[in-house]
N, C-alpha and C positions, 0 to 999 in steps of 0.2 A: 608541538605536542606530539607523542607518539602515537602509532594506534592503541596502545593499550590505551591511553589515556582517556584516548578518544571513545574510545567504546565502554569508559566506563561513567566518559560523560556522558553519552547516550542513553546509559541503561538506568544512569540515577534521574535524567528528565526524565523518561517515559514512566519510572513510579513516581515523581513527583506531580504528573500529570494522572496519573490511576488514582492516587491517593487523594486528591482534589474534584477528581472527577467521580469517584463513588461516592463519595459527601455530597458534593452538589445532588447528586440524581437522589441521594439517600432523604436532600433536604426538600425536593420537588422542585430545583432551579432549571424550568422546561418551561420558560418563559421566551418569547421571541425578544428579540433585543435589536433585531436590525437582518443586516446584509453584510457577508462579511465580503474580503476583497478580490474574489472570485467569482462573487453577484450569488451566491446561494444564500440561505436563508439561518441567522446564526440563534442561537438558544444560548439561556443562560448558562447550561454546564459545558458548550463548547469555547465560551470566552474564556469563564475561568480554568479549564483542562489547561489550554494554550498559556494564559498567562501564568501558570504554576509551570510550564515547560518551557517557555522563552526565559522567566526568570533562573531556572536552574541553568540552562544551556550562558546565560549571563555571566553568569558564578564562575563559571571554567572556561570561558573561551574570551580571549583577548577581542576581537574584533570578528566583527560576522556577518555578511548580507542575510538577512531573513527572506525567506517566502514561505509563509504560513495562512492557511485554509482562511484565517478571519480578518488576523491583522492584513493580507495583501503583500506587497514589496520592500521591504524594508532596507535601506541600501544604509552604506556607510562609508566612511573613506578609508581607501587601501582596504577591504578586507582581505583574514587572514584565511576566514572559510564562509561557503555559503552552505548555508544549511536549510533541507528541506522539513517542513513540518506538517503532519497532518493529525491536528490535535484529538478529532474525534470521526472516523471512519465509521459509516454507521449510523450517522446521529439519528435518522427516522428509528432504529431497531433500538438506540439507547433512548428514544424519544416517546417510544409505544412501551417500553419494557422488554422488546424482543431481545434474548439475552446472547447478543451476535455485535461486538464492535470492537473497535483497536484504534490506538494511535501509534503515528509512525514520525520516524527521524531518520533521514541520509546527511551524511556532513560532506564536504565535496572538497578540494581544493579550487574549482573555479568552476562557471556556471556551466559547463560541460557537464552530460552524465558520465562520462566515463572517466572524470575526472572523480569520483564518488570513491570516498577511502574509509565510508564505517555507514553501518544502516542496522538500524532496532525495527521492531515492532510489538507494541503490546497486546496481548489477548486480555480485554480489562476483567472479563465473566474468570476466565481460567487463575488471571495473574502470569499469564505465561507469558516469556520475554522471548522473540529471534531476534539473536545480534550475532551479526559477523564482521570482517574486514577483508580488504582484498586479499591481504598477506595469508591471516592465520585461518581462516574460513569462516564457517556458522555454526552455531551453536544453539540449539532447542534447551531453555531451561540448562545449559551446562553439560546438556548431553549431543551426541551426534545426530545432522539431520539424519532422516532414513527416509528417501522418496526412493516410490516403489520402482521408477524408471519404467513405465507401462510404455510398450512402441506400438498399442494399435488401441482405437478405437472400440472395437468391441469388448476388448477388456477393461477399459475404464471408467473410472467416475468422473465425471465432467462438471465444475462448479460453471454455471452461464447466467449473463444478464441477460434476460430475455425481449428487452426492449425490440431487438432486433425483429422479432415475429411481429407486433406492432408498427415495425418504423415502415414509412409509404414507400420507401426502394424495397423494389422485387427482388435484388440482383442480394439482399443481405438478408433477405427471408429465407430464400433458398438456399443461402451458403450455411446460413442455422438448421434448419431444416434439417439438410443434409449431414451435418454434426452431429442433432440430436437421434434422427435416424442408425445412426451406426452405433452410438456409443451406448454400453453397457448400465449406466445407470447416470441419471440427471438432476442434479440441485442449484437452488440458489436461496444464496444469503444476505444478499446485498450488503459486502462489503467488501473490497477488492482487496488490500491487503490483508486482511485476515484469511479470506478464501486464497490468496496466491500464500500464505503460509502455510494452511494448512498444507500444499505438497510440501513439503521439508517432515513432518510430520507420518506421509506416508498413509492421508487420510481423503486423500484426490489426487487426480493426478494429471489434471488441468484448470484452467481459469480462464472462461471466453468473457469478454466483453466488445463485440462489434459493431457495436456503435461507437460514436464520440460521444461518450459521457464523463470521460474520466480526467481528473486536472494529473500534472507532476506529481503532487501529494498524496493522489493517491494509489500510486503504482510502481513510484521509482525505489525505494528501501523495499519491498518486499521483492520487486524482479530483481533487483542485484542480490539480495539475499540468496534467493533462486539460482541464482546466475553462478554463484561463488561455490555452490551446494553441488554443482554439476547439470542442475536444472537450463530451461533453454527458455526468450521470452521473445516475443515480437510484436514492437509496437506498429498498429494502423496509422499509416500519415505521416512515416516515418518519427524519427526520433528529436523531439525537442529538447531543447536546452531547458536548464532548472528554473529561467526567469520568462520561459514559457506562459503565456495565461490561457494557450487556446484548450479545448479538449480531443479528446482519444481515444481509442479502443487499443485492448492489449489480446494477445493468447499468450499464456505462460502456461509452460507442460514440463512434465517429469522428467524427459528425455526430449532431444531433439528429433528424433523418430516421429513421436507422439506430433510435435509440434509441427512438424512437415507434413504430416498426414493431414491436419488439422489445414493448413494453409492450402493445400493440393485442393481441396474440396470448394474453393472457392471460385473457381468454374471462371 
């Protein structure tokens, strides 16, 4: 399959996950239902988001290892691609009504990330779609990313999980700390791929998460997105493969300037 092909399989799961997933929340399907296969806790509109997005990704792909946020590991023989899924990024903010979440898709040729040859993400409150591929780049809604490519601190908006000021090591207090200290202005969202999109957008112009919070699913399509945009990202704990189940912490910044300065401070 080409990339076109592939990125239009992408972009037809992720509205067939939008469009499944606003119905659900529309019908009150915020029922707990289990533990999905990353051991977090699943709700009724993150099964059915996922199963209207595996079933579409079905439709167009011949053969595929799955690793998806609920379903777990889905292996197959010979596959043709592995594909990452994270149906509902967010779910406490789609769960409260907080109007902050997205789902995301990387298609990969083998469970390498750098093997990664197409990555969406949806903005579900906006309807806004990033899809790129390695070849032909990213695209915001059909239009070019615009990140601001910020190189310092002080001029920046910093999207940060703050768990880190909470966590019992000193040594990741300080290095937030020292982050938040410098930089121009501080939010968080709690949702990593949506907040690592918003740089492409041109509306932050980093993404801290320092702790190990984060699975594959939710950081790998929005940092190549990133990645492909001219953006820079660096995983804590180095880099796992896609059939990874541990957690992580990322920084993803506008520029690699940004992103150095950001890593220097960690003392």
């Amino acid at each position: 399959m080409s990339l076109k092909e592939l990125r239009e399989c992408v972009k037809e799961a992720l509205m067939s996950g939008h469009e499944t997933l606003m119905k659900a929340l529309s019908e009150n399907r915020r029922e707990v239902v289990g533990r999905g296969g990353f051991g977090d806790l699943s709700y009724g509109f993150d099964k059915l988001a996922e199963e209207a997005i595996v079933e579409a990704l079905t439709h167009r792909l011949n053969s595929f290892y799955l690793i998806s946020e609920e379903m777990g590991l889905i292996p197959c023989e010979s596959p043709e691609y592995y594909v990452v899924v994270d149906p509902v990024d967010g779910s406490t903010n789609a769960l409260y009504g907080l109007p902050f979440y997205a789902s995301s898709i990387a298609i990969s040729s083998s469970p390498k990330a750098e093997d990664i040859l197409v990555a969406g993400v949806i903005d579900h409150v906006r309807r806004k779609i990033f899809l790129g591929d390695k070849e032909r780049g990213v695209s915001v809604d059909q239009r070019a990313p615009s990140l601001r490519k910020t190189s310092s601190l002080r001029d920046s908006l910093i999207q940060m999980n703050l768990d880190a000021i909470k966590d019992g090591r000193a040594e990741l207090r300080r290095w937030a700390e020292r982050i938040i200290g410098r930089s121009k202005h501080l939010r968080c969202f709690s949702a990593a791929s949506l907040e690592i999109c918003y740089l492409l957008e041109g509306k932050a112009d980093a993404y801290i998460c320092l702790t190990s919070n984060l699975k594959v699913m939710d950081f790998y399509a929005p940092a190549f997105l990133l990645k492909w945009a001219g953006g820079a990202y660096r995983i804590l704990g180095g880099e796992p493969t896609l059939l990874d189940k541990g957690r992580y912490g990322i920084v993803a910044a506008s520029s690699q300037a940004l992103l150095q300065e950001i890593w220097s401070l960690r003392g």
